[in-house]
N, CA and C atoms of all chains as a GROMACS GRO file, in nm:
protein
  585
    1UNK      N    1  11.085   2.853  27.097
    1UNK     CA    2  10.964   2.918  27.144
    1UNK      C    3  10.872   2.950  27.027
    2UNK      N    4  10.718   2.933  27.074
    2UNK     CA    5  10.669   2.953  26.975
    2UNK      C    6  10.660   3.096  26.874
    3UNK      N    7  10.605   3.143  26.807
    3UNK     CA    8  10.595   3.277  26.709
    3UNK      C    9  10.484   3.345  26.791
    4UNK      N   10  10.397   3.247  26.812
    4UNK     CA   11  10.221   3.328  26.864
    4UNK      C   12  10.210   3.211  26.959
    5UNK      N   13  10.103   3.312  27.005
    5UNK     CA   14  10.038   3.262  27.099
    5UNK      C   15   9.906   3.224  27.052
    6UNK      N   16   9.831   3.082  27.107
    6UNK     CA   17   9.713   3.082  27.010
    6UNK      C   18   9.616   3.124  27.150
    7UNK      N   19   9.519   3.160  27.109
    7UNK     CA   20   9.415   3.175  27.213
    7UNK      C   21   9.260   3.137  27.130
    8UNK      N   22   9.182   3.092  27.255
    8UNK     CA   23   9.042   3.067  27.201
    8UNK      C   24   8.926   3.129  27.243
    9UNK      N   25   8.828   3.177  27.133
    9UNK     CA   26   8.730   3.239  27.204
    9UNK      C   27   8.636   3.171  27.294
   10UNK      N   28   8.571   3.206  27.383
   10UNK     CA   29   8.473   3.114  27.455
   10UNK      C   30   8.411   3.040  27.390
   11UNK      N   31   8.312   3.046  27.268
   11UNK     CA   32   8.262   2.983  27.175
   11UNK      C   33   8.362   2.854  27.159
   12UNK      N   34   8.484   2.878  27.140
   12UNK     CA   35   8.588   2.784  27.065
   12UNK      C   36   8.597   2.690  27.226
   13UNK      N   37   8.660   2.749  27.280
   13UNK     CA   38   8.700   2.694  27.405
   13UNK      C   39   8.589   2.593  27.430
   14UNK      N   40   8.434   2.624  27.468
   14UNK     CA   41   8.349   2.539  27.515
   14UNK      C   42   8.328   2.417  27.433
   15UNK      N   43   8.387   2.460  27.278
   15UNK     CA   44   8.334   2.320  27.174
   15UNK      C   45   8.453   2.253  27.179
   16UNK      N   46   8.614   2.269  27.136
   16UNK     CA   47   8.686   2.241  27.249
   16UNK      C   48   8.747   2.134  27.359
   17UNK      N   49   8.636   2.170  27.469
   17UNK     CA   50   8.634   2.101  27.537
   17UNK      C   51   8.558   1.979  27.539
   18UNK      N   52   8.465   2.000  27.440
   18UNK     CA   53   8.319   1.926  27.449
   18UNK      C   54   8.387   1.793  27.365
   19UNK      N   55   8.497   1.783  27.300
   19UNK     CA   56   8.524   1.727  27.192
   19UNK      C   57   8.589   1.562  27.222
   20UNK      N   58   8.531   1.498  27.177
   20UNK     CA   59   8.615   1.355  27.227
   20UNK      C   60   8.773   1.358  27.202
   21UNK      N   61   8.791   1.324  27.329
   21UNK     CA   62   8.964   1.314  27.346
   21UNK      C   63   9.076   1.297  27.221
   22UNK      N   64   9.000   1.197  27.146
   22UNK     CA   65   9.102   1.194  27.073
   22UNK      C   66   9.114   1.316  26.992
   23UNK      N   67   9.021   1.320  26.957
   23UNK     CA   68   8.968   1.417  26.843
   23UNK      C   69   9.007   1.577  26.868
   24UNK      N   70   8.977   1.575  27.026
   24UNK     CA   71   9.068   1.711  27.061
   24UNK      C   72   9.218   1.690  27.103
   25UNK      N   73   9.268   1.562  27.045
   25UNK     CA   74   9.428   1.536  27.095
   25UNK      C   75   9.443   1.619  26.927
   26UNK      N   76   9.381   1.596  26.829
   26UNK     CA   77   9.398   1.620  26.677
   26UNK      C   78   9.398   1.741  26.677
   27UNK      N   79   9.284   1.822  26.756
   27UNK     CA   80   9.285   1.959  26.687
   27UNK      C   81   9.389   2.037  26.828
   28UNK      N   82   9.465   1.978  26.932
   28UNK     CA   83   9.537   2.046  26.990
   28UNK      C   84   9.648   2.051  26.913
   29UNK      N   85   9.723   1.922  26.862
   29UNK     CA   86   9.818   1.920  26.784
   29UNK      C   87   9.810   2.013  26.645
   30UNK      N   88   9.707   2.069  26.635
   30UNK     CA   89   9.686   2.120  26.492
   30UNK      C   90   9.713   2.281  26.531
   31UNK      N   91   9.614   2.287  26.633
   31UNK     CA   92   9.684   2.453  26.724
   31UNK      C   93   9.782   2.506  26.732
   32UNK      N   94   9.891   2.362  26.797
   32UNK     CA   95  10.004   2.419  26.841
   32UNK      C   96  10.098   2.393  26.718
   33UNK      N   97  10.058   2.337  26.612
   33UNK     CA   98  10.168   2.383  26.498
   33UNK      C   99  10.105   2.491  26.414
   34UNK      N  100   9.996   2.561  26.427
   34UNK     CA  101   9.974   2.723  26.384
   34UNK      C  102  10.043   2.830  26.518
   35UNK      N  103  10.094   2.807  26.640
   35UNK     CA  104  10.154   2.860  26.715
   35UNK      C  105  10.278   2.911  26.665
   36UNK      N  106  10.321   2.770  26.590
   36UNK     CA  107  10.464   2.799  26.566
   36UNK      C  108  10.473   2.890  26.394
   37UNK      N  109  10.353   2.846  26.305
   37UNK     CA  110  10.310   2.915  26.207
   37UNK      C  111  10.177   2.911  26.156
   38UNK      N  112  10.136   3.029  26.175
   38UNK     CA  113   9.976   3.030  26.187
   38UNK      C  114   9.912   3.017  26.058
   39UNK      N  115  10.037   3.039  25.903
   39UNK     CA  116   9.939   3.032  25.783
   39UNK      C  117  10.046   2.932  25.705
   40UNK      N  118  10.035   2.813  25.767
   40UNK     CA  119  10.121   2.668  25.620
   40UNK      C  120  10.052   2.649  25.519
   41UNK      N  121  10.102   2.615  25.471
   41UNK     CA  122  10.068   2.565  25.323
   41UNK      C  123   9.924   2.511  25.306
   42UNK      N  124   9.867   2.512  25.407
   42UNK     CA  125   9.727   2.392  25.389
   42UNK      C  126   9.645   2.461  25.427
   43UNK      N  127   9.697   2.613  25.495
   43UNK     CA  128   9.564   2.694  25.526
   43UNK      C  129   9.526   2.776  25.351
   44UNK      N  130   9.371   2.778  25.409
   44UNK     CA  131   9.356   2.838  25.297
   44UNK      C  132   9.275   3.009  25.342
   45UNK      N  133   9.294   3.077  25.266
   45UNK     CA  134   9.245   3.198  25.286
   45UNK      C  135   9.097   3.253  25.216
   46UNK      N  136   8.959   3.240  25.280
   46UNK     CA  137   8.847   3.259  25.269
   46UNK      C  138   8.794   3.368  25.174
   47UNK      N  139   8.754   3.367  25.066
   47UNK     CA  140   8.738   3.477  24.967
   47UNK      C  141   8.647   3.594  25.038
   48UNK      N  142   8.654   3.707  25.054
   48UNK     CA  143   8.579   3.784  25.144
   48UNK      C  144   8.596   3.753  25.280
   49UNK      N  145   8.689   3.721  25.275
   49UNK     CA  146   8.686   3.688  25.466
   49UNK      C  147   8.727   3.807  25.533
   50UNK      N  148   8.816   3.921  25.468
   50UNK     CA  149   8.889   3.983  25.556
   50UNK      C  150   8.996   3.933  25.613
   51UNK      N  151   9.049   3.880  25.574
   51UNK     CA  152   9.195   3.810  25.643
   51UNK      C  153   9.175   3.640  25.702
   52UNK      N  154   9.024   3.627  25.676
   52UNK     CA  155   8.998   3.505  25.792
   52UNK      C  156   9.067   3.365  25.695
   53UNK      N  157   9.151   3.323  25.774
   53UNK     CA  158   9.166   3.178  25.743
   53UNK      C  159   9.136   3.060  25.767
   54UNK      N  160   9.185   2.939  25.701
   54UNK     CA  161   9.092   2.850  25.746
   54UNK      C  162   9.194   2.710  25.703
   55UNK      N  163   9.189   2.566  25.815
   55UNK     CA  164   9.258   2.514  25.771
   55UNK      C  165   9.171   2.354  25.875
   56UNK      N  166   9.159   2.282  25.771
   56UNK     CA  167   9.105   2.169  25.828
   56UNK      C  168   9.164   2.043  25.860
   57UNK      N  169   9.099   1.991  25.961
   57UNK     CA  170   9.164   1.893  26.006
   57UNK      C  171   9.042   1.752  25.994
   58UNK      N  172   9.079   1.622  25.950
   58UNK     CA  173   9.042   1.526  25.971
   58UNK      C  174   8.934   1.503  26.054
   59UNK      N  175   8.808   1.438  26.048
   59UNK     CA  176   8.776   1.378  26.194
   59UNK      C  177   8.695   1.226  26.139
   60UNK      N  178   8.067   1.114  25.712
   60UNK     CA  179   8.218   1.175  25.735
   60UNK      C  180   8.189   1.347  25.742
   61UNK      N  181   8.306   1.346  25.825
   61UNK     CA  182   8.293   1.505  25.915
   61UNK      C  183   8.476   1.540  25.918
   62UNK      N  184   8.464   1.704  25.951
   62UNK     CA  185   8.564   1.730  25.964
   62UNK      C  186   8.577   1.870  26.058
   63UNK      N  187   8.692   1.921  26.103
   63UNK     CA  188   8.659   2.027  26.188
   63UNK      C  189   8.728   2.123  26.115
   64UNK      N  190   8.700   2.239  26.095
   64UNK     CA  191   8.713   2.310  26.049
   64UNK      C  192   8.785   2.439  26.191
   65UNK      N  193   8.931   2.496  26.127
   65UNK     CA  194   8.985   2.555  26.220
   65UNK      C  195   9.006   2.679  26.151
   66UNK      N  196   8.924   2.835  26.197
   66UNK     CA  197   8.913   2.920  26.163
   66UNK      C  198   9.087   3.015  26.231
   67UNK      N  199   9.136   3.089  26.153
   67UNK     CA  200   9.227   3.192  26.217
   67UNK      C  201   9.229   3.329  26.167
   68UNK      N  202   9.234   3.395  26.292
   68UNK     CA  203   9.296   3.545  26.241
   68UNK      C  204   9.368   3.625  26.347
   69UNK      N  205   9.498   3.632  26.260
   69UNK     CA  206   9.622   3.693  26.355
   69UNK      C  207   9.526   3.860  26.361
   70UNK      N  208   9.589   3.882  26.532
   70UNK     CA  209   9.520   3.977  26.568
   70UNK      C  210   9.654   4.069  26.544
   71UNK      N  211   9.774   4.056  26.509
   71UNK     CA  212   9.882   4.116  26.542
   71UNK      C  213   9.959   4.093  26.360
   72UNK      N  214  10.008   4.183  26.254
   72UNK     CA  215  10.041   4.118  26.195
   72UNK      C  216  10.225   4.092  26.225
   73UNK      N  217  10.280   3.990  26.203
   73UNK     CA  218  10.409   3.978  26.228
   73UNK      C  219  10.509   4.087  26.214
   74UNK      N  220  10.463   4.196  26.136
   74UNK     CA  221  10.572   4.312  26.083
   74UNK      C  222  10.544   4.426  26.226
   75UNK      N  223  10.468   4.434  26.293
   75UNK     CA  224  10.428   4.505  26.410
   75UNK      C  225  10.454   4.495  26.500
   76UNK      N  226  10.467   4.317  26.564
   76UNK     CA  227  10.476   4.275  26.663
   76UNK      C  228  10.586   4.354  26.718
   77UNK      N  229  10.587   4.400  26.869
   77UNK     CA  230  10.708   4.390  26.938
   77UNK      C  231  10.786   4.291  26.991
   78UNK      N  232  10.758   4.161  26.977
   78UNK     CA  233  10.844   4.040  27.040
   78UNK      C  234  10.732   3.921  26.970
   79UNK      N  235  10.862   3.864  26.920
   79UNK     CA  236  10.755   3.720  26.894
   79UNK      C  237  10.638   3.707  26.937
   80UNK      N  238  10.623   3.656  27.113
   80UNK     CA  239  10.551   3.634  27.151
   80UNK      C  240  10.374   3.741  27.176
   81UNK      N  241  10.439   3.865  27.114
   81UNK     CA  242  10.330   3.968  27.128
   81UNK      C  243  10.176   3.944  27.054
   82UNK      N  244  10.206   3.899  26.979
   82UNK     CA  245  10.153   3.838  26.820
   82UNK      C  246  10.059   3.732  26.888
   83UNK      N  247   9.919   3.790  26.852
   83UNK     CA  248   9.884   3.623  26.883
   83UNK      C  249   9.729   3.580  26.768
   84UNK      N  250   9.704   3.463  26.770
   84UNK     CA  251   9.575   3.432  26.678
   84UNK      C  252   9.459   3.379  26.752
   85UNK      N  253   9.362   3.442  26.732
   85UNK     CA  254   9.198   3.409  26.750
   85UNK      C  255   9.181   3.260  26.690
   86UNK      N  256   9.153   3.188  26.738
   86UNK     CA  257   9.153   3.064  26.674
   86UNK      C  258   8.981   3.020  26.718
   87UNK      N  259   8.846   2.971  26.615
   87UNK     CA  260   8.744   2.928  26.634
   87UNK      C  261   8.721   2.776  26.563
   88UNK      N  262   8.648   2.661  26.614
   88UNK     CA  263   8.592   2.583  26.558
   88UNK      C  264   8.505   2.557  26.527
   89UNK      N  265   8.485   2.471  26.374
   89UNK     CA  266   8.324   2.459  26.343
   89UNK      C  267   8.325   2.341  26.284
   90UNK      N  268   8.244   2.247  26.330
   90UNK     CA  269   8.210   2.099  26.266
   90UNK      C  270   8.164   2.078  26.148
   91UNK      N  271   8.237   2.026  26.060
   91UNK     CA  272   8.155   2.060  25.928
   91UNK      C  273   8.078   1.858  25.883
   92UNK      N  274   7.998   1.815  25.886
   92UNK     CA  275   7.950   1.691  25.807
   92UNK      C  276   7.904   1.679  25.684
   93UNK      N  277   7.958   1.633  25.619
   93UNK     CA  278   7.896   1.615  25.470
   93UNK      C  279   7.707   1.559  25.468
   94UNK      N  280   7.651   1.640  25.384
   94UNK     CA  281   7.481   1.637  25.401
   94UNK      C  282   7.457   1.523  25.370
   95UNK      N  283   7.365   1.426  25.379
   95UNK     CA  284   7.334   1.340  25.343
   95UNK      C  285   7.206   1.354  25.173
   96UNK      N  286   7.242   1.254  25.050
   96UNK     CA  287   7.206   1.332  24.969
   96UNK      C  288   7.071   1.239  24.938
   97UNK      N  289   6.931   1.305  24.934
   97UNK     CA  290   6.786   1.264  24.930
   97UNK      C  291   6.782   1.143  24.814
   98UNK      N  292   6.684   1.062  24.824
   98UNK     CA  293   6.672   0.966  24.809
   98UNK      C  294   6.612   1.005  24.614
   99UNK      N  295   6.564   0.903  24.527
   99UNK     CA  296   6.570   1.018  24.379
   99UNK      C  297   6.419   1.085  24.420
  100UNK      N  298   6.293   1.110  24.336
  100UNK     CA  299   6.394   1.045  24.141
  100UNK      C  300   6.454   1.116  24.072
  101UNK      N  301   6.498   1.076  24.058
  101UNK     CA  302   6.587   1.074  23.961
  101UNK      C  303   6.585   1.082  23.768
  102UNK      N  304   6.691   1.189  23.714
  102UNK     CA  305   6.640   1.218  23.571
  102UNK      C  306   6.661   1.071  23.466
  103UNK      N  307   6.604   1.085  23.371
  103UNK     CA  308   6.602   0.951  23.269
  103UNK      C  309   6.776   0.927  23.275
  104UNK      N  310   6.826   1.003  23.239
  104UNK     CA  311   6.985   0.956  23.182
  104UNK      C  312   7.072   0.959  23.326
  105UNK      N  313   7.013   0.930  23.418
  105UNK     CA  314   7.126   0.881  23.581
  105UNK      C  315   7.062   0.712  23.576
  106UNK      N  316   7.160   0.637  23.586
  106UNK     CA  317   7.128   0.518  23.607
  106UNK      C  318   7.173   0.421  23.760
  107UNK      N  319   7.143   0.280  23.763
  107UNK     CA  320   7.176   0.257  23.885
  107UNK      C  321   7.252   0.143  23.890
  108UNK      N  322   7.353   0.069  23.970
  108UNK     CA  323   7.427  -0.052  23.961
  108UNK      C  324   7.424  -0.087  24.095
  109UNK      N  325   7.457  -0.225  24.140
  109UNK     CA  326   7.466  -0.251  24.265
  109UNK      C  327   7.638  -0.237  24.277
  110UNK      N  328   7.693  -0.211  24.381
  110UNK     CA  329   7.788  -0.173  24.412
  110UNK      C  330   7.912  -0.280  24.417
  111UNK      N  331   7.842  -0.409  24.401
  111UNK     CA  332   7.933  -0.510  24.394
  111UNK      C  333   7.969  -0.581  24.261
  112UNK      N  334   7.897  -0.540  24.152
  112UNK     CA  335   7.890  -0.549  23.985
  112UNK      C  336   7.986  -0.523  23.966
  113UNK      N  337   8.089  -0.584  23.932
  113UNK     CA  338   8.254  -0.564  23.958
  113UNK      C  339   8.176  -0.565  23.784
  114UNK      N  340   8.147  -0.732  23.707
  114UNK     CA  341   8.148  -0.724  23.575
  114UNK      C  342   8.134  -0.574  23.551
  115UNK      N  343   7.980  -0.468  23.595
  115UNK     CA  344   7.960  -0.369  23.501
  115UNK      C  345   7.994  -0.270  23.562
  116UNK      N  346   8.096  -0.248  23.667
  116UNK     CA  347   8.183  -0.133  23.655
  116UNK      C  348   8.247  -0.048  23.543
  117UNK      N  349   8.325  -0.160  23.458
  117UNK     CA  350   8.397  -0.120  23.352
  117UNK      C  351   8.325  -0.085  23.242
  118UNK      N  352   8.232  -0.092  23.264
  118UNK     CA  353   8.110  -0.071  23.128
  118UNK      C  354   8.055   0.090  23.177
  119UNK      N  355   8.000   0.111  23.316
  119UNK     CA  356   8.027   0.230  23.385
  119UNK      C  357   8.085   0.349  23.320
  120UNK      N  358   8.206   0.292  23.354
  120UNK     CA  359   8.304   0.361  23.374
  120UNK      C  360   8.337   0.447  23.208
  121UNK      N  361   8.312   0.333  23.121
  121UNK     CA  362   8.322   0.400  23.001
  121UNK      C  363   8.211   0.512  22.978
  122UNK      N  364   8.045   0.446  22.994
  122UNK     CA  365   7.946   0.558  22.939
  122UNK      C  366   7.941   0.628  22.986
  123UNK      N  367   8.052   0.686  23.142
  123UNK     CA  368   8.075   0.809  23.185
  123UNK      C  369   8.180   0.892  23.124
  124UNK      N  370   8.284   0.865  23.113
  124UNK     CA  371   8.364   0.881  22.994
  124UNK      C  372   8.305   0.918  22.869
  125UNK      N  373   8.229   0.809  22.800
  125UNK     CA  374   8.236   0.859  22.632
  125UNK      C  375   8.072   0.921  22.631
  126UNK      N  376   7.985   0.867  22.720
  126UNK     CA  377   7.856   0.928  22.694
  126UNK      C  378   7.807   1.003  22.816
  127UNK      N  379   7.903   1.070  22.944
  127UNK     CA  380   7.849   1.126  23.007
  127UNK      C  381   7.750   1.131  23.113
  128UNK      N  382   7.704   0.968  23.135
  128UNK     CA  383   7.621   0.880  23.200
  128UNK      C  384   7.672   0.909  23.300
  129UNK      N  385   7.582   0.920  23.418
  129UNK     CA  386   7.608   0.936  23.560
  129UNK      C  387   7.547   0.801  23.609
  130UNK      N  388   7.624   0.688  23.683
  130UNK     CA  389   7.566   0.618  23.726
  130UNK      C  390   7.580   0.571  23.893
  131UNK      N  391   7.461   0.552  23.940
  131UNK     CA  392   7.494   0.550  24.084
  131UNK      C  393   7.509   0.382  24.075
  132UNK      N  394   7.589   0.398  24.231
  132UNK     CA  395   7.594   0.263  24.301
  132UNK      C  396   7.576   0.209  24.406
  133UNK      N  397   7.450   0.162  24.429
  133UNK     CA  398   7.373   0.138  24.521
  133UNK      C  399   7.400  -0.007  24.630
  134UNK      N  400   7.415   0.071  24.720
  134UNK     CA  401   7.451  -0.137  24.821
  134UNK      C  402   7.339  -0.229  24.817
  135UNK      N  403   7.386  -0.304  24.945
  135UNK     CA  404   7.245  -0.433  24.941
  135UNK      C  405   7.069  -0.372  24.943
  136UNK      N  406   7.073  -0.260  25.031
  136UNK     CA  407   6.927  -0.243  25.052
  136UNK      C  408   6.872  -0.154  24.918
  137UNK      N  409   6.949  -0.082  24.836
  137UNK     CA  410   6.925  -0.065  24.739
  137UNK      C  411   6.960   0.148  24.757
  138UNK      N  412   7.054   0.142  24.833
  138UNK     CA  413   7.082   0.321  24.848
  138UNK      C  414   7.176   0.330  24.774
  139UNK      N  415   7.145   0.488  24.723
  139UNK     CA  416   7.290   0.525  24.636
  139UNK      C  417   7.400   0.541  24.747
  140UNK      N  418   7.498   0.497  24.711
  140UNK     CA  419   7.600   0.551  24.793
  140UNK      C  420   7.747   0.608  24.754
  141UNK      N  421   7.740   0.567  24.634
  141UNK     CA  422   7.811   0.632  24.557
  141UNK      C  423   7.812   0.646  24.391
  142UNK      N  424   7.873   0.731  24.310
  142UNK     CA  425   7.885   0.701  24.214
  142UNK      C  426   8.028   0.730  24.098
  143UNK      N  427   7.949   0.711  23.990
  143UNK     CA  428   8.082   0.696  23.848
  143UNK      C  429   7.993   0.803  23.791
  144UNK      N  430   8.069   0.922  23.776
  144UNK     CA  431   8.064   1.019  23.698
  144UNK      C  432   8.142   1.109  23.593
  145UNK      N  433   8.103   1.181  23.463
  145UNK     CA  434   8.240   1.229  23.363
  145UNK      C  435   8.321   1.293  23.486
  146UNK      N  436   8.418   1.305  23.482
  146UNK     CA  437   8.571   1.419  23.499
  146UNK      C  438   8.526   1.548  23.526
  147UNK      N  439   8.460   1.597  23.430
  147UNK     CA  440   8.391   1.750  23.427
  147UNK      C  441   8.297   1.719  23.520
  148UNK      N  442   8.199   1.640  23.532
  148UNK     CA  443   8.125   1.652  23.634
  148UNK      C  444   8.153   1.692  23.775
  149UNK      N  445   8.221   1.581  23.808
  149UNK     CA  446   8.337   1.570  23.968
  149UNK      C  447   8.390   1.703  23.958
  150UNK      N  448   8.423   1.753  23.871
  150UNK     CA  449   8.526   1.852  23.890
  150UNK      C  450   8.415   2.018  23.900
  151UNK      N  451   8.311   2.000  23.811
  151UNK     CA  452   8.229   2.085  23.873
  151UNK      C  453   8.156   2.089  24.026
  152UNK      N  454   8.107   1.969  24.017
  152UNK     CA  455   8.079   1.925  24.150
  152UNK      C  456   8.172   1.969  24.284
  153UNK      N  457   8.290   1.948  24.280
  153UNK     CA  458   8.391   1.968  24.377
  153UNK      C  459   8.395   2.121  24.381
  154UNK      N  460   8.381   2.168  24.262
  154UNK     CA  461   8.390   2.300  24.307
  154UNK      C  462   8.325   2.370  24.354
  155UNK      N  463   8.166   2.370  24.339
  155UNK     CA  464   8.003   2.401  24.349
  155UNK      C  465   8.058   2.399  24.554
  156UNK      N  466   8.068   2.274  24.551
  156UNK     CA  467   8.102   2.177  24.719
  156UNK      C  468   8.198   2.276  24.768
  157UNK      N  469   8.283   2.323  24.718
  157UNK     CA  470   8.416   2.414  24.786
  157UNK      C  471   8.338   2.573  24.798
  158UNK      N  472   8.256   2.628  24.674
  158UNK     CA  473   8.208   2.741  24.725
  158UNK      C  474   8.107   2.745  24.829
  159UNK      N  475   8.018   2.615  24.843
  159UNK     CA  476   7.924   2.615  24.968
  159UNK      C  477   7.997   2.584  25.060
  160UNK      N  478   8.134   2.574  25.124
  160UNK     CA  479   8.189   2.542  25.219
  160UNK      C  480   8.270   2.657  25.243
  161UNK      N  481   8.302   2.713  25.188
  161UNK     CA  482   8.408   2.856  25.160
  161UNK      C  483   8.283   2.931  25.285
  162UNK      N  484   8.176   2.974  25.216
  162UNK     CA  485   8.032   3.059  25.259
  162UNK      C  486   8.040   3.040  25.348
  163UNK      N  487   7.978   2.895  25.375
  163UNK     CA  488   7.963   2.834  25.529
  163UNK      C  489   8.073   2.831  25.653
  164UNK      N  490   8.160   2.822  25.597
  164UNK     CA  491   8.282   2.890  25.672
  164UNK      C  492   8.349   3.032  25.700
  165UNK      N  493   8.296   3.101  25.648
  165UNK     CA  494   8.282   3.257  25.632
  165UNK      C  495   8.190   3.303  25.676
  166UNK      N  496   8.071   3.268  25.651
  166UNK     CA  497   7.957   3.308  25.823
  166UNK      C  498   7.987   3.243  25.911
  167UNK      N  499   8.054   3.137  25.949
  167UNK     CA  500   8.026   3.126  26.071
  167UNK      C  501   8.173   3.146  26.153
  168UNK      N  502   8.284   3.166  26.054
  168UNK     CA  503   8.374   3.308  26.092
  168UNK      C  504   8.338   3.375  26.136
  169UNK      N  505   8.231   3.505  26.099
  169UNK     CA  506   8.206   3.626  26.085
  169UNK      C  507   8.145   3.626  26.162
  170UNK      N  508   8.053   3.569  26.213
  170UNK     CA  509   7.950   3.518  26.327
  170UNK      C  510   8.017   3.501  26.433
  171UNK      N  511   8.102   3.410  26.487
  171UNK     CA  512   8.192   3.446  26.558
  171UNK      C  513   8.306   3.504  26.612
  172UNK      N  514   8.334   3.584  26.511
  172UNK     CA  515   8.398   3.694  26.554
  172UNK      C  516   8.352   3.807  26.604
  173UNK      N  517   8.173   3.801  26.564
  173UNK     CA  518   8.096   3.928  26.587
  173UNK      C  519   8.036   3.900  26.783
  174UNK      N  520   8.017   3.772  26.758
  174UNK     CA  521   8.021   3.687  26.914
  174UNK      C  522   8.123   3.742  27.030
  175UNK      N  523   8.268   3.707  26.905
  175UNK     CA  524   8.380   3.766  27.006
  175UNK      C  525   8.393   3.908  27.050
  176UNK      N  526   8.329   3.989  26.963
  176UNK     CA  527   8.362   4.173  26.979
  176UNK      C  528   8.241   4.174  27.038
  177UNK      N  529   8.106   4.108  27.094
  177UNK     CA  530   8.031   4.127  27.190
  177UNK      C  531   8.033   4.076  27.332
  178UNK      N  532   8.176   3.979  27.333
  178UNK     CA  533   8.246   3.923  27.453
  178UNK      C  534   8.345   4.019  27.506
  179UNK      N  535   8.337   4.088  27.494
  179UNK     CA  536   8.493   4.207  27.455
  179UNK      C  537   8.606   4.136  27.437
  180UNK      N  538   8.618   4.067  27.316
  180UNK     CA  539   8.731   4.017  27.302
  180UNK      C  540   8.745   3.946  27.393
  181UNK      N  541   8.683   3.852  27.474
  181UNK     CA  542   8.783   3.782  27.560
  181UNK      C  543   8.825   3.641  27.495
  182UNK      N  544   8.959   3.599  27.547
  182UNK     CA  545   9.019   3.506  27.479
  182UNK      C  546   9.098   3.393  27.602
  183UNK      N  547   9.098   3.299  27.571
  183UNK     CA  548   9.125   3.193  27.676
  183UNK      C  549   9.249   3.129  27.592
  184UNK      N  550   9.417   3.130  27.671
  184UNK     CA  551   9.503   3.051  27.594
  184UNK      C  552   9.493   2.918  27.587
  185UNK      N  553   9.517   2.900  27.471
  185UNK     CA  554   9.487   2.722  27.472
  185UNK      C  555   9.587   2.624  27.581
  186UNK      N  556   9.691   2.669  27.660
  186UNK     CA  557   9.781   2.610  27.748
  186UNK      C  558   9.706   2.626  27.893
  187UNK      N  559   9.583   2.736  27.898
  187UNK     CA  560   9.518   2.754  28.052
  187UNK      C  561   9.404   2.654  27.991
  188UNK      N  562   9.352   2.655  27.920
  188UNK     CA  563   9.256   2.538  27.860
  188UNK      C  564   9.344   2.427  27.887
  189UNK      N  565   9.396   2.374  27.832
  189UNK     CA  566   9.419   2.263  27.872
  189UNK      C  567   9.475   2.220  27.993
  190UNK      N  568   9.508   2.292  28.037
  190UNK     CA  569   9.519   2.261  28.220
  190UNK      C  570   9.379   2.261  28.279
  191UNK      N  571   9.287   2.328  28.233
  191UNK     CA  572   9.133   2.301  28.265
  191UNK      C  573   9.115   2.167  28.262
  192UNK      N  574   9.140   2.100  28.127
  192UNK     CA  575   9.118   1.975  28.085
  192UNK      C  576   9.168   1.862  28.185
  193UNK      N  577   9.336   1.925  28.198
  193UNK     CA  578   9.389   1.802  28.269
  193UNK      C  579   9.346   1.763  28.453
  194UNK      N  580   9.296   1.880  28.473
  194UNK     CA  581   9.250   1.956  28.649
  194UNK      C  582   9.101   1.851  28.619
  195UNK      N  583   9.047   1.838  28.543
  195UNK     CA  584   8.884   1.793  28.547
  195UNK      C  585   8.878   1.609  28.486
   0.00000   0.00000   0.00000
């Protein structure tokens, strides 16, 4: 089972959806392995962010 | 070339949680494309090659190296599209590129998170999303 639960804000959700299939097959798969750990090795942590992280994916 | 950029912030930190599953992350996206870079002019000491000059690559390659020459390399119609630059350059460059992307990714974090605390927090799991997806 996963660690977290991911959830999206409406903002997120609507772009999202908007996203060509494949491309949102990429960033689902990318979700659900921050589910299982939300900060790997490849996220990086935003200077002044307040905690916000950040971790990119391909397109 | 583009990339998506996947913002997070655990709303829960792991040492708090009451059950694994209690824990969860705000997750936002933002499209990021590399700018397209204006046409010159260009200073006296940037020079230009066609991109298929295999001979004066290696010649390039050195006066970037020993004299610091930035030289572009331009395709058939005559655009830069890429270039041969010193080590230090690239490496300033990349970094200049990482703090304007850091920013740009940090407002538009902050921006949407300020979005989200005027939504009251509402949050959609990505498993009811995608049953949206698969239903449509």
């Amino acid at each position: 089972m996963a660690a977290y639960e991911v959830e999206l804000t409406a903002r997120a959700r609507k772009q999202y959806k908007a996203l060509d299939p494949v491309i949102r097959d990429r960033i689902r798969r990318a979700l659900l392995d921050l589910a299982d750990d939300p900060a790997p090795a490849q996220v990086k942590a935003l200077a002044g962010g307040g905690g916000l992280l950040r971790i990119r994916v391909g397109a | 070339m583009a990339y998506i950029t996947i913002w997070i912030r655990r709303l829960l930190p792991l040492a708090v949680q009451a059950s694994p599953r209690a824990a969860s992350a705000v997750c936002g996206l933002r499209v990021f494309a590399w700018p397209t870079v204006p046409a010159g002019p260009y200073p006296d000491h940037v020079t230009e090659m066609p991109i298929d000059d295999a001979a004066g690559l290696a010649s390039a390659v050195h006066d970037a190296a020993e004299r610091g020459q930035v030289v572009y390399l331009t395709d058939p119609q005559g655009r830069r599209i890429a270039a041969i630059v010193p080590a230090s350059v690239a490496a300033a460059g990349t970094a200049a590129i990482e703090a304007l992307e850091d920013a740009a990714d940090l407002a538009a974090g902050e921006e949407a998170l300020a979005e989200w605390d005027a939504d009251d927090r509402r949050t959609y799991r990505l498993a009811d999303v995608d049953a949206e997806l698969s239903e449509s």
